[in-house]
NUMIGU-838167 format. One record per residue (C-alpha): x, y, z; residue in one letter. Coordinates in nm, 4 decimals. Layout:
<recs>
x, y, z, type
X, Y, Z, a
...
</recs>
This chain:
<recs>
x, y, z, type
0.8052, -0.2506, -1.3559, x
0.8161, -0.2131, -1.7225, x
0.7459, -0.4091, -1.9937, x
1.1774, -0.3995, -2.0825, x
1.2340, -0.5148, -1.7242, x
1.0502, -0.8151, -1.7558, x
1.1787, -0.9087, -2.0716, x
1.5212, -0.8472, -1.9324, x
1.4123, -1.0562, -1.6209, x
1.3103, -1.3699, -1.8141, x
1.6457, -1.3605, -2.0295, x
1.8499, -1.3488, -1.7129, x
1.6506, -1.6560, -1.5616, x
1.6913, -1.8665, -1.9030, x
2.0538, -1.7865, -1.8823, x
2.0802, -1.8878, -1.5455, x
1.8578, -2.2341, -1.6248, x
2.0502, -2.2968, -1.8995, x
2.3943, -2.2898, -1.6470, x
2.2054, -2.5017, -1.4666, x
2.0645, -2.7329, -1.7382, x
2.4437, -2.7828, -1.8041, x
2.5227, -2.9417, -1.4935, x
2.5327, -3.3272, -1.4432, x
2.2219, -3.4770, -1.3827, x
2.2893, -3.5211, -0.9969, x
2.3731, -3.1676, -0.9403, x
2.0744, -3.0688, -1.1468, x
1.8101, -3.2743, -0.9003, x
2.0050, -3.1130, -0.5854, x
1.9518, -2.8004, -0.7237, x
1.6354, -2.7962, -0.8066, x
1.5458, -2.9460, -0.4619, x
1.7370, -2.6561, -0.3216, x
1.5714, -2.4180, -0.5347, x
1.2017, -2.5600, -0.4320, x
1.3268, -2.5332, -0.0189, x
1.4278, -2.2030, -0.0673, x
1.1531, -2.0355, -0.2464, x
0.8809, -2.2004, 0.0082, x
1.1495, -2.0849, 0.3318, x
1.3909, -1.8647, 0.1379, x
1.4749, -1.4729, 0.1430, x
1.2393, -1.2183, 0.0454, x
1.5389, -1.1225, -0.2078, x
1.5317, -1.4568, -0.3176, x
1.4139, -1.3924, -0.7029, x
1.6139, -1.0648, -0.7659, x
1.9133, -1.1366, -0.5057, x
2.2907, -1.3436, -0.6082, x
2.1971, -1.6296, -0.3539, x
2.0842, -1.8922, -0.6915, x
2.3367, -1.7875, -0.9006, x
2.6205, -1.8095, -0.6440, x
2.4748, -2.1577, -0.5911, x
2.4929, -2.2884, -0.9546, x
2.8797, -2.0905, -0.9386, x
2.9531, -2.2956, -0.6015, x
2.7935, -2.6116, -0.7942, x
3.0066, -2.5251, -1.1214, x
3.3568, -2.5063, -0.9614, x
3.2808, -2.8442, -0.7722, x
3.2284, -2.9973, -1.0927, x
3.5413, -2.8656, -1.2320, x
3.7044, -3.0370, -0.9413, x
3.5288, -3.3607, -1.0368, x
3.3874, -3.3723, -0.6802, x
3.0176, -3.4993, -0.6422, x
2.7049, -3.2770, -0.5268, x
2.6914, -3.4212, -0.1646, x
3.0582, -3.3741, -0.1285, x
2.9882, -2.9950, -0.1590, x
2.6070, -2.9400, 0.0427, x
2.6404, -3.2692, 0.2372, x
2.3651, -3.4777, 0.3090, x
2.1291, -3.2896, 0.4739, x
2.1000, -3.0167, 0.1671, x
1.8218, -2.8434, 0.3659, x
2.0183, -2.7718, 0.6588, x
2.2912, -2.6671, 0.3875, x
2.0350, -2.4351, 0.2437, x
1.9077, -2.3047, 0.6126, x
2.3273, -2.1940, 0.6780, x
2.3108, -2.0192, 0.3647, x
2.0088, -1.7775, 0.4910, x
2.0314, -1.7220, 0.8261, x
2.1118, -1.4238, 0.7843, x
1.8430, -1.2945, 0.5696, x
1.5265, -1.1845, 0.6131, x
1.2987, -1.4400, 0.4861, x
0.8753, -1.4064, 0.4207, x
0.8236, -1.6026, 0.7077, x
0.9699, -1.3288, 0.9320, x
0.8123, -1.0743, 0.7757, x
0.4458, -1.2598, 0.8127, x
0.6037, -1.2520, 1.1703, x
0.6753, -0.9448, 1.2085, x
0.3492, -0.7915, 1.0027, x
0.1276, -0.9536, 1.2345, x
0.3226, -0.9020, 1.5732, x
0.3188, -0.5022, 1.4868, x
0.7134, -0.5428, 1.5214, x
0.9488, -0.3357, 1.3451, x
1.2721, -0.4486, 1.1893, x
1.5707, -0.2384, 1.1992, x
1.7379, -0.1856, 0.8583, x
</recs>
């Protein structure tokens, strides 16, 4: 990784916090909740990968509908956050795998 691509990578996050920062307060806590839940449970992607930025889109357009942030994940946001990756390989199931000698098709 060179120098360019982490400059590059640190203006793409503070766009993306700034999107965020621009949300109404209560969309901005569930967020960030969901943000802590996934990056202790979340994809190995996670960092690199469209899953946060479809999330602050997805949080965006419910605004613009003048609906509230539970009406969108529900109340149980880490459930909410679990439907979003099942389907993705996440650290814990490559710990899993590393240590059970397993490997994963592609």
């Amino acid at each position: 990784m060179s120098i360019q691509d982490i400059i590059e990578g640190k203006k793409q996050w503070r766009a993306h916090m700034a999107r965020v920062k621009a949300l109404p307060p209560d969309y901005q806590i569930v967020y960030k909740e969901m943000q802590r839940y996934l990056f202790k449970v979340g994809p190995v992607d996670l960092p690199d990968g469209p899953l946060l930025p479809g999330i602050v889109d997805f949080f965006e357009e419910g605004v613009a509908a003048g609906k509230g942030v539970l009406q969108l994940t529900g109340n149980d946001v880490a459930a909410f956050c679990d439907d979003l990756i099942k389907d993705s390989p996440t650290f814990a199931d490559v710990y899993q795998e590393s240590i059970s000698g397993e490997v994963r098709p592609s």
